[in-house]
py3Dmol code that shows the C-alpha trace and the ligand (Angstrom):
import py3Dmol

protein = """\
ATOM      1  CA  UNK A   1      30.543  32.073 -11.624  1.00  0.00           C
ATOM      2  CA  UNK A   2      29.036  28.594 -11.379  1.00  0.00           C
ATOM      3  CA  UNK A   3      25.610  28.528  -9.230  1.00  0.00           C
ATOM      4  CA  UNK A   4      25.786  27.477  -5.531  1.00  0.00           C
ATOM      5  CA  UNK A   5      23.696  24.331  -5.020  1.00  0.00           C
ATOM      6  CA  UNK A   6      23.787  21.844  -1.800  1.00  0.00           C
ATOM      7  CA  UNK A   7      26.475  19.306  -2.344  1.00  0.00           C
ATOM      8  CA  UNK A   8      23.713  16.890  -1.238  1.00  0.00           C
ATOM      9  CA  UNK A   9      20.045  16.528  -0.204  1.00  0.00           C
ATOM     10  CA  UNK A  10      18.679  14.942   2.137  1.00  0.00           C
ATOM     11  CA  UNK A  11      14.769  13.292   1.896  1.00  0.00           C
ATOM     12  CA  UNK A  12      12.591  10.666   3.816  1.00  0.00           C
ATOM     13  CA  UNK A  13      10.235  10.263   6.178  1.00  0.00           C
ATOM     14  CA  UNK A  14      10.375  11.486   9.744  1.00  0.00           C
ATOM     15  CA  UNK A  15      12.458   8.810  11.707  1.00  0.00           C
ATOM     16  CA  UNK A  16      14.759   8.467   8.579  1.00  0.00           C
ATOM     17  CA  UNK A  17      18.059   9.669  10.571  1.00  0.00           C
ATOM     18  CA  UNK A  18      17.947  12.706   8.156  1.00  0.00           C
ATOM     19  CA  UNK A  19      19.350  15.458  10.489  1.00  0.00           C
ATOM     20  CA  UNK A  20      21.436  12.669  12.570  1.00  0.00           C
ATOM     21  CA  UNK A  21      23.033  11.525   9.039  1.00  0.00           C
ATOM     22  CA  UNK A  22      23.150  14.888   7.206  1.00  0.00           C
ATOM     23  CA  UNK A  23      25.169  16.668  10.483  1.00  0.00           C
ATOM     24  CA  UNK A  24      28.038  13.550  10.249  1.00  0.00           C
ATOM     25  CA  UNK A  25      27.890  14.030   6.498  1.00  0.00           C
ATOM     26  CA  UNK A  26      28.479  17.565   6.244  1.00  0.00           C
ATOM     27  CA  UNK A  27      30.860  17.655   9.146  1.00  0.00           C
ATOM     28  CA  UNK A  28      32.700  14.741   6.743  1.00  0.00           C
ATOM     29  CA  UNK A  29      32.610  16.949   4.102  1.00  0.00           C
ATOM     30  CA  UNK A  30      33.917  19.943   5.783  1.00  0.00           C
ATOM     31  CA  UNK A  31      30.382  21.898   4.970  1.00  0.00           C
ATOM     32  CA  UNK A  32      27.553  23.623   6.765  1.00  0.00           C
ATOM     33  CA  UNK A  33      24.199  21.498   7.800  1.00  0.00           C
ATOM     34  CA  UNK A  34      20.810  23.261   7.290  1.00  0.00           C
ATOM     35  CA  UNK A  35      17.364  21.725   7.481  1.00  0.00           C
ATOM     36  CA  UNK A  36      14.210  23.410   6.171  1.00  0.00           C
ATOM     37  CA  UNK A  37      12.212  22.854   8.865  1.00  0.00           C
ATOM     38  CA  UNK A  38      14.752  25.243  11.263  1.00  0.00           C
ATOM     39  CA  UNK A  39      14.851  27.900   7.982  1.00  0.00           C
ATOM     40  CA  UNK A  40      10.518  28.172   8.343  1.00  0.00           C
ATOM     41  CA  UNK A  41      11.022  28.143  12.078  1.00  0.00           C
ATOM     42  CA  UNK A  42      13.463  31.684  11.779  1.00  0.00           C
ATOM     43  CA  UNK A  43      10.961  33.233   9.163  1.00  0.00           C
ATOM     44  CA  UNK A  44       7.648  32.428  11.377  1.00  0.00           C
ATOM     45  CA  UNK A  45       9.658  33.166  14.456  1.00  0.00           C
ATOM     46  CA  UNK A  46       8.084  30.007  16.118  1.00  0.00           C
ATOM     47  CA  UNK A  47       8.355  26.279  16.319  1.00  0.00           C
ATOM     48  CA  UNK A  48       7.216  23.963  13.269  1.00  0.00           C
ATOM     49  CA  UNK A  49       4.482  22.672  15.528  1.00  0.00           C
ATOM     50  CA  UNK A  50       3.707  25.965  16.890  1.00  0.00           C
ATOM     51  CA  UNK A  51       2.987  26.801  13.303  1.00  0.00           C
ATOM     52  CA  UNK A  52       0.672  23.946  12.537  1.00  0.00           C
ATOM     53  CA  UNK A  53      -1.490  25.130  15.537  1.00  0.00           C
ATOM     54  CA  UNK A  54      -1.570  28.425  15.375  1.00  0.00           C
ATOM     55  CA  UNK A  55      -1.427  29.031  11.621  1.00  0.00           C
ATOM     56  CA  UNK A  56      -2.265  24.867   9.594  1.00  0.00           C
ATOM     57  CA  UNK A  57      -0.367  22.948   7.804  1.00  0.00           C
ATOM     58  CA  UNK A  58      -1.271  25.000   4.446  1.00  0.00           C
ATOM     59  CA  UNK A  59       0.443  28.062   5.857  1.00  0.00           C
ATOM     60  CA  UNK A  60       3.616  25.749   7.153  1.00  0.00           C
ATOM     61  CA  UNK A  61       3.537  23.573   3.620  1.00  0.00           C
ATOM     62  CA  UNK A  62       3.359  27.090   1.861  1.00  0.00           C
ATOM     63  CA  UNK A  63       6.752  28.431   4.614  1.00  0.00           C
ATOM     64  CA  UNK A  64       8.375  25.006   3.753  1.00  0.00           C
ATOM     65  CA  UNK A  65       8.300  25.634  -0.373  1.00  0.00           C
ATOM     66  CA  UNK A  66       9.478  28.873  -0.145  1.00  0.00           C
ATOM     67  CA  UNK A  67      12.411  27.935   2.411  1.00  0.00           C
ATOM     68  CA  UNK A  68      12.994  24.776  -0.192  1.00  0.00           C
ATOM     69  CA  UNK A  69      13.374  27.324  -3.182  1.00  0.00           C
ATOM     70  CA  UNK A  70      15.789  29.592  -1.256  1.00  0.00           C
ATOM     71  CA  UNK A  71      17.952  26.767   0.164  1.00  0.00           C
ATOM     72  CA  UNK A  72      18.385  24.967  -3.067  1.00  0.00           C
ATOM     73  CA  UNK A  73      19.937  28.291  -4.795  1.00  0.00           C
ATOM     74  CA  UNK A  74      22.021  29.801  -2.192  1.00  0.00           C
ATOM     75  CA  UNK A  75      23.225  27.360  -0.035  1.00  0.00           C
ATOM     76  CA  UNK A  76      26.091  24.906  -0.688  1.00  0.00           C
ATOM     77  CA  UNK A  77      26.326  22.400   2.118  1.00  0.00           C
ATOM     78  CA  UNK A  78      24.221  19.702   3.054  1.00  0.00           C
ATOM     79  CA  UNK A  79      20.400  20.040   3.123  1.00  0.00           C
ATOM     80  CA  UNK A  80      17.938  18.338   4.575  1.00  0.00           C
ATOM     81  CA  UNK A  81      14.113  18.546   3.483  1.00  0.00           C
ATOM     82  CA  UNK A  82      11.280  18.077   5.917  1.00  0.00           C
ATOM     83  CA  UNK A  83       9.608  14.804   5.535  1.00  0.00           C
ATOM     84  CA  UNK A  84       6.845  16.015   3.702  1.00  0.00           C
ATOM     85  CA  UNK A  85       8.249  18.384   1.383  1.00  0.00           C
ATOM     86  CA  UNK A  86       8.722  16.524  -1.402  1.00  0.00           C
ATOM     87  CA  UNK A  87       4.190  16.487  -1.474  1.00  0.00           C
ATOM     88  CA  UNK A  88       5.025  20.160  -3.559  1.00  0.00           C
ATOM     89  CA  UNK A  89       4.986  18.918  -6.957  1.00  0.00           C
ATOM     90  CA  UNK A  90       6.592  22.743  -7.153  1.00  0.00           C
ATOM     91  CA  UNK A  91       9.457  20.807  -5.076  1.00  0.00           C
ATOM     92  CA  UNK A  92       9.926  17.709  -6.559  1.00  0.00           C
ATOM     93  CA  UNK A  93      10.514  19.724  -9.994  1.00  0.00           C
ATOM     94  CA  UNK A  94      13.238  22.062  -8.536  1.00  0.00           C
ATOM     95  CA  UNK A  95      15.125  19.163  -7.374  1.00  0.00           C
ATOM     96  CA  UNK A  96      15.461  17.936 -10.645  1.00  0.00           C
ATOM     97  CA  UNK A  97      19.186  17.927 -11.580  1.00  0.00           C
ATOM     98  CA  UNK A  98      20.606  17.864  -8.042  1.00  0.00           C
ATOM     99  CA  UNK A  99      22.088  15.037  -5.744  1.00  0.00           C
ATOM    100  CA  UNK A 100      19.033  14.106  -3.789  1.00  0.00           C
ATOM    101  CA  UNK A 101      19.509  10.952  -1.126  1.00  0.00           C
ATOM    102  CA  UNK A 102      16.462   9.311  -0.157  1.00  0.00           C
ATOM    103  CA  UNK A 103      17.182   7.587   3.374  1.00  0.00           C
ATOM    104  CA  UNK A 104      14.475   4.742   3.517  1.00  0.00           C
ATOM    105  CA  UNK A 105      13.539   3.542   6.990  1.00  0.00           C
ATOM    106  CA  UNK A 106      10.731   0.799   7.426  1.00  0.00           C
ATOM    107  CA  UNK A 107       8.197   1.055  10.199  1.00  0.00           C
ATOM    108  CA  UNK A 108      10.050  -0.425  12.880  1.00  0.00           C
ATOM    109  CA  UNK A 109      12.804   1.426  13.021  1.00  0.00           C
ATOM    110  CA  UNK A 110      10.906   4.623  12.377  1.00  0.00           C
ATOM    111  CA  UNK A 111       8.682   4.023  15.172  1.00  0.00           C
ATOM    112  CA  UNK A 112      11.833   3.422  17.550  1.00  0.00           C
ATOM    113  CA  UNK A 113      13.572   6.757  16.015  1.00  0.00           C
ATOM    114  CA  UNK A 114      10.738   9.064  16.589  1.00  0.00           C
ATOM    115  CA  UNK A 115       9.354   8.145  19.745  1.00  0.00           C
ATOM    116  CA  UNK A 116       6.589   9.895  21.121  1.00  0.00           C
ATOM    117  CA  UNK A 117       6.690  12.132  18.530  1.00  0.00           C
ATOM    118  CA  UNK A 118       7.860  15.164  20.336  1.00  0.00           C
ATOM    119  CA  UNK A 119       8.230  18.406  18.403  1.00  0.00           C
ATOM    120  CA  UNK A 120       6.315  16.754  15.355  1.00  0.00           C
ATOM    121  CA  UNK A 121       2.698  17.580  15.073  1.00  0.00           C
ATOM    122  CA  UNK A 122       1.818  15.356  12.709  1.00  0.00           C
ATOM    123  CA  UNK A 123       2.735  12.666  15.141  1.00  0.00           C
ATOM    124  CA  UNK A 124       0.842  13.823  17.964  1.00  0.00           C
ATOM    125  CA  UNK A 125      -1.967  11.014  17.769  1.00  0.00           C
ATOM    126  CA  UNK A 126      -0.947   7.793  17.153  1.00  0.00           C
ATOM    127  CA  UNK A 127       2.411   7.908  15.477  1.00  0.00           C
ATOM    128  CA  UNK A 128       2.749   4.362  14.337  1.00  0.00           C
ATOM    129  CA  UNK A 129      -0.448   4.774  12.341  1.00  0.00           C
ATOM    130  CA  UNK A 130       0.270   8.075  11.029  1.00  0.00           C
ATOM    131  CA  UNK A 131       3.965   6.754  10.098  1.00  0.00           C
ATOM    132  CA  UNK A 132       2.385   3.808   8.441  1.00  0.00           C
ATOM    133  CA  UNK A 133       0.047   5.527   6.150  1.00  0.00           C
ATOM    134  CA  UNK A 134       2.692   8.636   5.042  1.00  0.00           C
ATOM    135  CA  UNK A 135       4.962   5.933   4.391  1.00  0.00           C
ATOM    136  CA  UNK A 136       2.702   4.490   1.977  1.00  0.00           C
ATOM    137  CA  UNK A 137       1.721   8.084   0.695  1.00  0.00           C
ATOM    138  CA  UNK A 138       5.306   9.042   0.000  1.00  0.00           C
ATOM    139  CA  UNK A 139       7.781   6.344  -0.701  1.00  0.00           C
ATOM    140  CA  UNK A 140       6.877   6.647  -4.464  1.00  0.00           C
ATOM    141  CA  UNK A 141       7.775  10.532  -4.169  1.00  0.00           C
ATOM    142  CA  UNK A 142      10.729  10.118  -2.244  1.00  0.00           C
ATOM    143  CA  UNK A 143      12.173   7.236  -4.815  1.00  0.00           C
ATOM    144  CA  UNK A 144      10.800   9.986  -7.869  1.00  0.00           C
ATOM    145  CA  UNK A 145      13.152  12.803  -6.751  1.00  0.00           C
ATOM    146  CA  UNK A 146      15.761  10.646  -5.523  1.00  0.00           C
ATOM    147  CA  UNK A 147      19.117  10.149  -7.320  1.00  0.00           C
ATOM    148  CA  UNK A 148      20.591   7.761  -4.714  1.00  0.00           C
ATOM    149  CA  UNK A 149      18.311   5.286  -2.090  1.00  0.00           C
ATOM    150  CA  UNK A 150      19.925   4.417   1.143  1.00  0.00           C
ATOM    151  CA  UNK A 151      18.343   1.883   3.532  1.00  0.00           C
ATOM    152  CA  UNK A 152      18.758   3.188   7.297  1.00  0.00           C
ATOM    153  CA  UNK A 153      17.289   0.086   9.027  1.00  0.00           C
ATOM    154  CA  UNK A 154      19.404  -1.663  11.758  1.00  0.00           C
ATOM    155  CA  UNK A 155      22.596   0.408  10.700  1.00  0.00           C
ATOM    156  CA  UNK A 156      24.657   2.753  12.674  1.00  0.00           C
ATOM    157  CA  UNK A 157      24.548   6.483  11.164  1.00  0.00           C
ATOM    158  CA  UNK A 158      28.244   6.765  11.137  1.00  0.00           C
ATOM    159  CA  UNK A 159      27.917   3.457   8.553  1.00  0.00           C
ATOM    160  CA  UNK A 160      24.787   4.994   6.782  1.00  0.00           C
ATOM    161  CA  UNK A 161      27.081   8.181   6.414  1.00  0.00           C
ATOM    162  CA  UNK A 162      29.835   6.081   4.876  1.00  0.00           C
ATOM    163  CA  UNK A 163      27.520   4.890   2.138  1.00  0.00           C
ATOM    164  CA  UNK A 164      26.641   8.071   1.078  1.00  0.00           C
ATOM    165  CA  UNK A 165      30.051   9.595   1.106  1.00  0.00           C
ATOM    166  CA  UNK A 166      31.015   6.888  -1.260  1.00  0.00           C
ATOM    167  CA  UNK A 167      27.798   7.597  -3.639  1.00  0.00           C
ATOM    168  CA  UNK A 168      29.274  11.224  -3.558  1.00  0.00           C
ATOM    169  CA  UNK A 169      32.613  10.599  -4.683  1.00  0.00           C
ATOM    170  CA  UNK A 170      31.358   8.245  -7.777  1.00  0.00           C
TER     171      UNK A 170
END
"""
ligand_1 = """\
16
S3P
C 6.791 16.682 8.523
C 8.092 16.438 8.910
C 8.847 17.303 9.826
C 8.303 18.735 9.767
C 6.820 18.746 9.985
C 6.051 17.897 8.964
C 6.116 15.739 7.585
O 10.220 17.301 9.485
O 8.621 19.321 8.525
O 6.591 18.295 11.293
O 5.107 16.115 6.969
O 6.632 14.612 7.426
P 11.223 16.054 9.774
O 11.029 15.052 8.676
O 12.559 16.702 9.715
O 10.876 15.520 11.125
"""
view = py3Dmol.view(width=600, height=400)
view.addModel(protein, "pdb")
view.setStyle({"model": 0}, {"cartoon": {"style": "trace"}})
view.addModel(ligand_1, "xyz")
view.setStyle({"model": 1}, {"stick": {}})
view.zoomTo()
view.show()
């Protein structure tokens, strides 16, 4: 019996349209949806930025690889991976060999996405900043794991979805 792996997943910064995009695409697809962040949130019991309060970021980064490991070798549908998961060089090695599409979004359009930054605690003081620096931090890890880049800005998901469906079928 061949191993179950996601039939795609998902990366990019916070604002990136992953869990807009990766719903359409696995609904396309005729597959389940999960994101990371929601599989940490069952296994604490509490909310992502509940965690970060109550318990840091170390104990939610450590939640996050663990969820990453699990999802990438049970679960067949589309994942998506918390924007900063891909910071676990443990991560970026185990998704070596699968379909990995990094959604790129500049500034702008991130800013717009996110908002206030409700629900993300890393946003919680000034989220155009913060965006701009983990953009800079990241975009070399995103495009390292990535076997397909997608650019988000100024497009519609449905069309962003389209793209990647396409990618998939190659
Ligand atoms: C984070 C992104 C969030 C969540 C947590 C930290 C990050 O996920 O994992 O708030 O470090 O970029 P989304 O990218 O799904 O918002």
């Amino acid at each position: 019996m061949s191993p179950v792996r996601p039939a795609c997943v998902l990366v990019g910064l916070m604002g990136a349209g992953k869990t807009t995009v990766g719903t359409a695409l696995a609904e396309r697809l005729g597959v389940a949806f999960r994101d990371t962040d929601h599989d940490v949130e069952a296994v604490a019991g509490k909310p992502v930025s509940e965690i970060f309060i109550e318990d840091g970021e170390d104990r939610f980064r450590a939640l996050e690889r663990a969820a990453v490991a699990t999802a990438l070798e049970t679960f067949g549908g589309v994942l998506a991976l918390g924007g900063g998961a891909i910071l676990a060089e443990e991560t970026r090695a185990r998704l070596a060999g699968h379909t990995v599409v990094f959604l790129s979004v500049e500034l702008a359009d991130a800013v717009k996405r996110v908002g206030l930054g409700a629900g993300r605690p890393l946003l919680a003081i000034n989220p155009r900043a913060t965006l701009r620096h983990l953009m800079s931090q990241r975009a070399p890890l995103y495009r390292e794991v990535a076997t397909h880049v997608v650019v988000t800005d100024g497009r519609e998901p449905a069309e962003v979805t389209d793209e990647i469906l396409a990618l998939l079928k190659r």
